[in-house]
N, C-alpha and C positions, 0 to 999 in steps of 0.2 A: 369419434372415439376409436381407437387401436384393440379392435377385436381377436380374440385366439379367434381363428376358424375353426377348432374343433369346440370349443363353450362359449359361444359369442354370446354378452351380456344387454348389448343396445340393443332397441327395434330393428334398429335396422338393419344391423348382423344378425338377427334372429330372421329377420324374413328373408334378407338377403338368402342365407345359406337355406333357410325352406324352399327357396325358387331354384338357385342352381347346384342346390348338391357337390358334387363332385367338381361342376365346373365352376364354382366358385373364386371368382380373381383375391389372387392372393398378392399384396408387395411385401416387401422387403423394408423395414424402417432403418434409416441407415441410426448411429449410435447419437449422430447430433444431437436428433429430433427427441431421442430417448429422457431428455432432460428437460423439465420447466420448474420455474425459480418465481416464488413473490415472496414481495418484502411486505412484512403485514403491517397494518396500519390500524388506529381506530376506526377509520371507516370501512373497512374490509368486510363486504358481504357475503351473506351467502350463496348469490348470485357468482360472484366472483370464482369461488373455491366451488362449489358444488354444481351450481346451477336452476334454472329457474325455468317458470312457463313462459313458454313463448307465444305472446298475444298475438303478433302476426299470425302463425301458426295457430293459434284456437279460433281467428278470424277466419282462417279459409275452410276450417268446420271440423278441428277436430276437438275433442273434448279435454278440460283441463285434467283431466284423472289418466291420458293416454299419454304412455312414456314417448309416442312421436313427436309433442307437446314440447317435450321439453329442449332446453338448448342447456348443453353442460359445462361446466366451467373448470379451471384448470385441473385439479384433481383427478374429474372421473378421464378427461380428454389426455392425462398422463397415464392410463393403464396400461399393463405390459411396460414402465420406465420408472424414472423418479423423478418426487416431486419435492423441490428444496423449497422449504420455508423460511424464511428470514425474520431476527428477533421474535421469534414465536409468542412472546409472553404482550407484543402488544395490540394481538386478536383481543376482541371483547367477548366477554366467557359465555357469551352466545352462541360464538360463532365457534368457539373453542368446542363447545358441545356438539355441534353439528357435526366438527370434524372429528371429532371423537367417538361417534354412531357410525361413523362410514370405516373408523379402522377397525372399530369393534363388532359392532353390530350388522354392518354391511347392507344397511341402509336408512334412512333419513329422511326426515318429512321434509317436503315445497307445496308451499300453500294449503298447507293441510292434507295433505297425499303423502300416501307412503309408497316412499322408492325405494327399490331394489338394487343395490351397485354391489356385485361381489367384485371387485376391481381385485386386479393382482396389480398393486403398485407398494412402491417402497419411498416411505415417508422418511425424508430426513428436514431437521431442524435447529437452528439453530438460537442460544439466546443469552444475555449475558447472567453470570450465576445470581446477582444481585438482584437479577428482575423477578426471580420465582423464590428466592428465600428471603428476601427481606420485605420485598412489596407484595409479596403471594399471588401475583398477577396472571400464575400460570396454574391453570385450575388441577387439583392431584388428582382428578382420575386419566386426565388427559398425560399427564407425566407418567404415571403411571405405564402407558400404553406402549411406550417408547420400550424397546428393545434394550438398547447402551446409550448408556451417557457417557460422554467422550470429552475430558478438558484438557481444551491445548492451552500451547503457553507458547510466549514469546522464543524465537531463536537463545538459546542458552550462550552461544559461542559468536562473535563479532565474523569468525570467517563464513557460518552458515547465513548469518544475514548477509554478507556480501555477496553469496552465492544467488539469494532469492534476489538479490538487486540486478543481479547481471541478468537472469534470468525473466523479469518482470518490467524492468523499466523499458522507457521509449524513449530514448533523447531524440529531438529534432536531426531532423533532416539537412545533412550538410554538404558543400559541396567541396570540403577537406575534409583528408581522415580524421575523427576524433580519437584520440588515445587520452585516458583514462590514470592517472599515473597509482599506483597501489596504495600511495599512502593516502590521497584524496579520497578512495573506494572507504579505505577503512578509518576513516575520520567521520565521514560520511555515513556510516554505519553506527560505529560509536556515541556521533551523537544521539543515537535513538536510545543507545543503551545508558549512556547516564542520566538520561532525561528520566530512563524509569526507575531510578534512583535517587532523585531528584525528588525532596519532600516539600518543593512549591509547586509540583504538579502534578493533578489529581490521578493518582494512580488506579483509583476505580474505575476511569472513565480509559487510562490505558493508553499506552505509546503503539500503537499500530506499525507493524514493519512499512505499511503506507507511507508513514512521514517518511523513511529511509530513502522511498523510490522517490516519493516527490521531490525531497533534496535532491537526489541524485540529478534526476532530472534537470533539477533548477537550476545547478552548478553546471551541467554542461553546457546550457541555454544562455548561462552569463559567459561560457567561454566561449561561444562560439559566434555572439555579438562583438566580442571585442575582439576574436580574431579577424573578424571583416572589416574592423574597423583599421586594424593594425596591419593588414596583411602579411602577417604570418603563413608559416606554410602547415601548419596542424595545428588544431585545436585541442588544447589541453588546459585542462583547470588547474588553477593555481588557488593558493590561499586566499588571495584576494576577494576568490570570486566565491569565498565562502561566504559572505555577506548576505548574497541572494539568500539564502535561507531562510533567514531570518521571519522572510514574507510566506512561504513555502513552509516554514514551518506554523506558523500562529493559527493557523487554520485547524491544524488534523491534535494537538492539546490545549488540555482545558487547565486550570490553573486554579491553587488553594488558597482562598483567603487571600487573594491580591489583585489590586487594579490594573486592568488591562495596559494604561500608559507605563507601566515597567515590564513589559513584555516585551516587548525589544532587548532592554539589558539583560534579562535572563537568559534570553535563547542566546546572546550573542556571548555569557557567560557559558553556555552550555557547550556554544562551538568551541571555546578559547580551551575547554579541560579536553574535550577530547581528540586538540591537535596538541596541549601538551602530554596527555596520556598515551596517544603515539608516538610521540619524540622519543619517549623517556623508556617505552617498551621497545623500542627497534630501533635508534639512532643511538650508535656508542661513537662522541664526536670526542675522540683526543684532540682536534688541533684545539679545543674552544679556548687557550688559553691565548693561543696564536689570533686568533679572530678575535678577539678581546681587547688585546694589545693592537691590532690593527686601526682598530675603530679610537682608542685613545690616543692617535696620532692624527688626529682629524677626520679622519674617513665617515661620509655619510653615504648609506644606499637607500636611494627611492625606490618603492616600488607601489603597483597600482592598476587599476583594470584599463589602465591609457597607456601603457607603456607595451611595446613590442619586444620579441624577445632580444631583440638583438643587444639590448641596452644590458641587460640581465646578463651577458657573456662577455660587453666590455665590462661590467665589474667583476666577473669573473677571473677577467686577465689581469685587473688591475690589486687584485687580491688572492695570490696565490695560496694562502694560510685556506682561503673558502673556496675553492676551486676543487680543492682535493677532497673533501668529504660529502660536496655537493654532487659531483661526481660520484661518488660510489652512492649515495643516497639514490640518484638515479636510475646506475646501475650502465651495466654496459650498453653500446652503439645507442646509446639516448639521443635522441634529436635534441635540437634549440629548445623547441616547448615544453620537453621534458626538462631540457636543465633548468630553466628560468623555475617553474611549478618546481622543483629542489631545490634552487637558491631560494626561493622566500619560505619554504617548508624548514628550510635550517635555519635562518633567521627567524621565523615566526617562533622557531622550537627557542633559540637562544634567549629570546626576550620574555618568553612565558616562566624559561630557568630562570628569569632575575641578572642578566648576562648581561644585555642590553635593556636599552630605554628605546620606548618606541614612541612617538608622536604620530595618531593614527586620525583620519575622518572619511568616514565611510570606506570605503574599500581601498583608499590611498594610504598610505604608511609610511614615516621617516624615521630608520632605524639609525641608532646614534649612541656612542657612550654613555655609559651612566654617571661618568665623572663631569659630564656638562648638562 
């Protein structure tokens, strides 16, 4: 336990500083250690949170009523820091009560003994609102105790989730640069956000900025498989490789009133609105009447997570009408893999307008007139 030396609470700060006084060894707790975290559980004792007798220790002869007896558990062993609790409301109101004599009362029976713990620690908690007002699960003296209640809420604005993405994600380890292109970031975002708008999925249970990073994650991990396979010289996701998600997604939401086997078409309807919800917010395509006319002259473009870039700039040459808007979609000194990840981002955009017809299976796509 993390004792003040000048009001030590444990035995053994208390004898401790009765033997050495002044020369009493003092450290330094660096901010790390300052912190411990449990996620509650229905089996969460009071062993766990508080602490208990330690039989070893009554075996080598001392009594169960002596505080040297005891061995303490994460709470009292976070004094002087904080101690974060997780879904609070799924302690059993047992245990809820113990730890509610220790914020209040400043001590708490073990095995029948009354312990003394004036701990100076700072209790935070966390839980979902549904768990204490509708299941009453979180008992009200113990809510009570609590200082502030604090409700957050999802990123309001598509750029502050992109921010926590860049901020939080790990994409795999590669041995080319990955670049990222902006409108993948913010499709990728996006989908989190119509998903929470999205009345087939349970909005109780909640879109997690998680899914965001997990996508994120996923989509780079599909592009940097296929750039080894293609050898490319940068990895960069393309629409293609929004596919992956689909698996990355199914995990982190829960869904209303529907069978798991159309879970695949929803989330893959969920990618499809928020890469045409980015087309239709930041892509203003004058030529598309030119790209239109092109493809009514026969022109067909494949694209897919087998294709390297280089295939993606001979149709770029071979269709001048898409070169020019795909380009500025990219934006200046764009590499290959940037442009290729803008050619399929302006045709995924054209065909979601109803522009084009697209023949798709799995992450492979044949974009093609809609007059044939």
């Amino acid at each position: 336990m993390r004792d003040n030396p000048f009001a030590p609470i444990s035995a053994y700060g208390i004898d401790l500083v009765a033997q050495k006084g002044e020369q009493t060894p003092v450290a330094w707790v660096h901010r790390t250690r300052r912190f411990a975290e449990k996620l509650a559980s229905p089996d969460t004792s009071m062993a766990d949170l508080i602490g208990e007798v330690d039989p070893i220790k009554v075996a080598a002869g001392l009594y169960l009523d002596d505080p040297r007896a005891l061995s303490y558990g994460l709470v009292p062993k976070s004094n002087r820091g904080i101690f974060a609790m997780n879904e609070l409301p799924d302690l059993s109101e047992r245990i809820q009560v113990g730890l509610l004599n220790v914020l209040e009362e400043r001590d708490v029976q073990i095995r029948g003994h009354l312990v003394r713990l004036d701990l100076d620690v700072l209790v935070v908690a966390t839980a979902n609102p549904e768990d204490y007002t509708n299941r009453g699960r979180l008992i009200t003296p113990l809510k009570d105790r609590f200082g502030s209640q604090i409700r957050t809420h999802y990123p309001f604005e598509i750029s502050t989730e992109i921010e926590i993405i860049r901020q939080e994600a790990k994409p795999p380890t590669s041995p080319k640069p990955i670049v990222v292109p902006w409108f993948i970031e913010d499709i990728v975002a996006r989908v989190s956000h119509v998903a929470r708008k999205s009345h087939v999925i349970s909005q109780s249970s909640g879109v997690s900025v998680r899914l965001s990073i997990a996508n994120y994650e996923t989509v780079v991990a599909s592009a940097l498989r296929r750039t080894l396979r293609t050898g490319d010289d940068h990895v960069v996701p393309r629409i293609s490789d929004l596919s992956a998600m689909v698996q990355s997604t199914q995990g982190k939401i829960e869904f209303d009133t529907m069978d798991d086997s159309d879970s695949d078409q929803v989330i893959a309807a969920l990618v499809s609105l928020a890469v045409r919800q980015c087309f239709n917010e930041y892509v203003l395509l004058e030529e598309a009447p030119e790209i239109v006319e092109a493809f009514n002259t026969e022109a067909l473009v494949h694209t897919g997570d087998d294709l390297p870039d280089r295939d993606y700039l001979a149709v770029l040459e071979a269709m001048p009408s898409l070169d020019v808007p795909v380009r500025r979609v990219a934006g200046p000194k764009a590499s290959d893999g940037e442009l290729a990840a803008a050619a399929e981002f302006v045709l995924e955009g054209l065909y979601l307008t109803k522009r084009l017809a697209k023949d798709a299976s799995g992450a492979r796509a044949l974009y093609r007139s809609r007059n044939r």
